[in-house]
N, C-alpha and C positions, 0 to 999 in steps of 0.2 A: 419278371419271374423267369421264365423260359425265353432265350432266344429267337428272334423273327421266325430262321430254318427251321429251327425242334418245333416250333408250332405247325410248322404245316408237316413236317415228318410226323407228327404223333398224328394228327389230322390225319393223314391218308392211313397210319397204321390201323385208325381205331376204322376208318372206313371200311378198308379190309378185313378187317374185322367183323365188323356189319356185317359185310358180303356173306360172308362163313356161316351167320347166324343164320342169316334170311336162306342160305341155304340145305339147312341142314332142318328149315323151317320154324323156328324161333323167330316168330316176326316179331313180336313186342322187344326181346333182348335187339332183335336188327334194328328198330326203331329208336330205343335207348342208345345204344351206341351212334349210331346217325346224328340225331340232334347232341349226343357228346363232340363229335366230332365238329356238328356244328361255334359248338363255343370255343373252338381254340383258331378253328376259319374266323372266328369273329374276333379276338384276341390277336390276331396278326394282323387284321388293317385298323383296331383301336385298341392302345395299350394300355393293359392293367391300370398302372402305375399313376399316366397319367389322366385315365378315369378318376381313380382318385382323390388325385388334387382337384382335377372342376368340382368334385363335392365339398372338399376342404375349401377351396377358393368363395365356392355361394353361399358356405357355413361363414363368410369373412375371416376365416381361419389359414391367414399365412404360415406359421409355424409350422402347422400342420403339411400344408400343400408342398410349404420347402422339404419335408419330409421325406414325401412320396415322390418327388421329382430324383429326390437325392439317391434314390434307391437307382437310375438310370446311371451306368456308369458309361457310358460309352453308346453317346444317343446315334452318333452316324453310322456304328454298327449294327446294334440293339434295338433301332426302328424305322422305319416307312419315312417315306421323304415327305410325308403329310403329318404321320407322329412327328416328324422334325422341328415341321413348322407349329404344331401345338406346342413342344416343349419349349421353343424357344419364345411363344405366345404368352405362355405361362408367367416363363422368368422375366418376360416386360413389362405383365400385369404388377407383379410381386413387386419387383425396384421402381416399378413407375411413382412410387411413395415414397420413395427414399433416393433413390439414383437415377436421374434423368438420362445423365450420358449415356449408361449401360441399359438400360432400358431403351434409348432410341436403337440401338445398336440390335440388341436382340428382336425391337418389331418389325425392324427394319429384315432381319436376319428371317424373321418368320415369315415374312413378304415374301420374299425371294421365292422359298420353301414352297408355300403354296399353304392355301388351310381350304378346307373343304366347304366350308360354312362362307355365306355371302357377308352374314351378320357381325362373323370373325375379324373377318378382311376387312370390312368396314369401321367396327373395332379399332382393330390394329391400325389404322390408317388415321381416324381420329386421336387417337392416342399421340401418334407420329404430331399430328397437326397441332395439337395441344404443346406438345414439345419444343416445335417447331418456333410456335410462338411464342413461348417463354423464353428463347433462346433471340430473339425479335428476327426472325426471318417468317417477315408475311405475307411474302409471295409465295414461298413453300408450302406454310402452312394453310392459304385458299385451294392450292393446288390439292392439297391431302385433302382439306375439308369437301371441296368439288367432287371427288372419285369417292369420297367415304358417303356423299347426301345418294349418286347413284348407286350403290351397294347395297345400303339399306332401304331397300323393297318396301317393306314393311314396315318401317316409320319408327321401328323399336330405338334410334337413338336421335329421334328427334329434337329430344329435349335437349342435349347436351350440346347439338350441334346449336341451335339458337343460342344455347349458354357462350359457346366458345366464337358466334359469330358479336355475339355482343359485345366480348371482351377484345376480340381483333379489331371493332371501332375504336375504341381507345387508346388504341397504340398510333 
């Protein structure tokens, strides 16, 4: 919607703005504008757009997610080097159905990036490792599946790692 900069410039305007209120004694108006200004502080280190799509994506609704990504015209400008790494997290989910090459390319690209989530990385890393072994490099892909089993903490993709250590026996 707005640019990374106009988010935090309208941010501090409406703070200033606060300020004004709360001193002219208007706490409740200082209070409103405070937590306004809260949501666009929040909106600069997690983007509209691609909040979005994670809803579209768990709805299993690619069309949709392709949607709202597409709405980002210029992500190296337009977001956070962690929005980076989601967008590019996104579009490896999306092609990982359809286009392997470009989809290792993009988790590979969201790696780099950095993602904020341990679960993500782990993710992405599996994914990678999945790839990895379709393409039959299984040294690579132990290597991915190794660093995605520490990542995930909490066991949420244990089941697919079993899936995918079962299918790298038969290769």
């Amino acid at each position: 919607m707005f640019h990374k900069n106009i988010k935090l410039v309208i941010a501090i305007l409406i703070t200033a703005w606060a300020g004004y209120e709360f001193s002219q004694g208007h706490i409740g108006n200082g209070i409103s504008l405070v937590l306004l200004a809260g949501i666009f502080v929040f909106l600069y280190f997690k983007n509209e757009f691609i909040l979005l799509a994670f809803l579209q994506l768990r709805r299993q609704n690619f069309e949709g997610a392709k949607k709202w990504l597409d709405y980002i015209k210029n992500p190296e400008a337009a977001l956070v080097k962690k929005q980076q790494g989601y967008f590019n997290y996104l579009h490896g989910v999306m092609l990982s159905q359809t286009n392997i090459t470009k989809a290792e390319k993009y988790f590979k690209r969201a790696i780099k990036l950095g993602l904020s989530m341990d679960t993500d990385l782990a993710m992405a890393k599996l994914q990678l490792a999945g790839i990895a072994m379709t393409k039959r490099r299984k040294r690579e892909a132990t290597t991915l599946l190794s660093e995605a089993k520490k990542l995930d903490k909490h066991g949420v993709l244990k089941e697919q790692m079993q899936m995918l250590k079962q299918q790298m026996k038969r290769i």
